[in-house]
N, C-alpha and C positions, 0 to 999 in steps of 0.2 A: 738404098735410101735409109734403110734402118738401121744401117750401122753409120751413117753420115750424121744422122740425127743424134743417136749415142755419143758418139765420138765430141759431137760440138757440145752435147748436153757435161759430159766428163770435160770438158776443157771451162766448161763455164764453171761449173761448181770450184774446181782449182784455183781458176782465176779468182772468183767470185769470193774463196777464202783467204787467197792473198789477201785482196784490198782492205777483208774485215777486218785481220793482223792489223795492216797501215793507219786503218781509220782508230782501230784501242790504241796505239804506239801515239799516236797523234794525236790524240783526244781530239777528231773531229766524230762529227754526229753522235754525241753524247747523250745517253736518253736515260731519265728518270722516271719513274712511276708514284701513282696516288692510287691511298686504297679511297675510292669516291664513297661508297659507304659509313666508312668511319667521319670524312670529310662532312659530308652530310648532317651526321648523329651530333656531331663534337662543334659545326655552323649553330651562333646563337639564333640568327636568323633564316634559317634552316627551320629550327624549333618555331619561332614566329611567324612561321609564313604557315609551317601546320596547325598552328593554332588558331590563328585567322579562320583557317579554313574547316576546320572542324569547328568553329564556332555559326560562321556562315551555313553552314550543312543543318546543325542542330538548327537554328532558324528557318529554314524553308522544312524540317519532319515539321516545325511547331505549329507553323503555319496548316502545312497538309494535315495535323493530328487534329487540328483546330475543328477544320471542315468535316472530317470522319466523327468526328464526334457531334458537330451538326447533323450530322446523317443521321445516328444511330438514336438522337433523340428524336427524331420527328420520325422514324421509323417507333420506337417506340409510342408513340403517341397514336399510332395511324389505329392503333386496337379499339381506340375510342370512338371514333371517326362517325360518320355515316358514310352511306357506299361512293354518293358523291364524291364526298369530302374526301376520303377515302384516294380517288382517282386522282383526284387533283394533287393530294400529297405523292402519292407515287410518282407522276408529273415531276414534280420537284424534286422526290427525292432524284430521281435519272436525271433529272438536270446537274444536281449538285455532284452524282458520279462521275458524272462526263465529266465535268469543270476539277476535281479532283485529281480523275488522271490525268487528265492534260495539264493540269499543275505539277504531280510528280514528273512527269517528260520532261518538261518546260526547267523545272527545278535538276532533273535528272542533267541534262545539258547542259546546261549554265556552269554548273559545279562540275565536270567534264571538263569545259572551255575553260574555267579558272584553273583547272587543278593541272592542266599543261600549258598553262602561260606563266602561272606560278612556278612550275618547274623547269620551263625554259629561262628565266630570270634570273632562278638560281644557278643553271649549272652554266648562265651566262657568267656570272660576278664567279663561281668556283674555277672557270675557263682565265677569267681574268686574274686572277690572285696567285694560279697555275702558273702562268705566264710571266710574272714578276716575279714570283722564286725562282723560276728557271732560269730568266735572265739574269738575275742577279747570284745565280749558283752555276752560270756557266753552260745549261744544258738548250739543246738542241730541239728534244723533244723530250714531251710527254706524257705516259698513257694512262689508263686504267689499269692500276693490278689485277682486277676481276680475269683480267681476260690473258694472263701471264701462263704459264704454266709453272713458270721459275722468275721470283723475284728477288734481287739480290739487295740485301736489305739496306746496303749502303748508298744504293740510289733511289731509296725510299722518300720521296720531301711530304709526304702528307701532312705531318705535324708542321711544316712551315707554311703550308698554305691554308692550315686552321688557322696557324697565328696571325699569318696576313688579312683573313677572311674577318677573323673579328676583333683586327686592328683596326679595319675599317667602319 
């Protein structure tokens, strides 16, 4: 059985390297590659969508720094206090901690959920722009260089699909 298994296993890889001859000789299944990283860096709106978001972000710390700094004044305050009064601030302030972190959570998430819908958007339109150089350069597929071992520089399109990207 191990040697039936061998035997088909050496007939395929044979076979398997004929047809890849056939398919170079014939320019069918033509595959090109994009380095996505550069894609990425060199997308104007790539840059604009981190910008957004980094600005959104800085608004919910401003927000949270806001209230921590509420905190830390009626914390300072409490020295003055009577023991009542005293209780009552403490009261509040643990109110305003709760409320705090379940503001960072609430902030923490949101900015999560933006920050891969934002990035599904993008490498939706970088999927798209892909897709138009290759059809329009003849290719079949294609990948990420990342994940290449050997990429042959000549089926490189990533500079075509920046220019497509923010032709648009």
């Amino acid at each position: 059985m191990k040697l039936f298994f061998t035997l088909v296993m050496v007939f395929s890889l044979f076979a398997g390297g004929g047809f890849a001859e056939e398919a170079a000789e014939t320019g069918a299944d033509r595959i090109a590659w994009i380095d996505l990283p550069e894609v990425m860096q060199e997308y104007g709106r790539a840059e604009e969508m981190v910008a957004d978001f980094e600005k959104e972000k800085a608004d919910r710390e401003a927000e949270v720094e806001k209230v921590i700094a509420e905190i830390e004044r009626l914390e300072g305050e409490m020295l003055l206090l009577s023991d009542q009064a005293k209780a009552a601030r403490r009261e509040e302030i643990l109110k305003k901690k709760i409320s705090v972190n379940a503001m960072i959570e609430q902030a923490e998430r949101e900015l999560s959920r933006q920050s891969m819908l934002r990035q599904g958007k993008l490498l939706e339109e970088i999927s798209a722009a892909a897709e138009k150089v290759a059809r329009r350069e003849g290719y079949d597929f294609v990948i990420r260089g990342e994940v290449l071992l050997y990429q042959n520089p000549e089926r490189e399109i990533t500079d075509g699909v920046i220019a497509e990207l923010n032709r648009e």
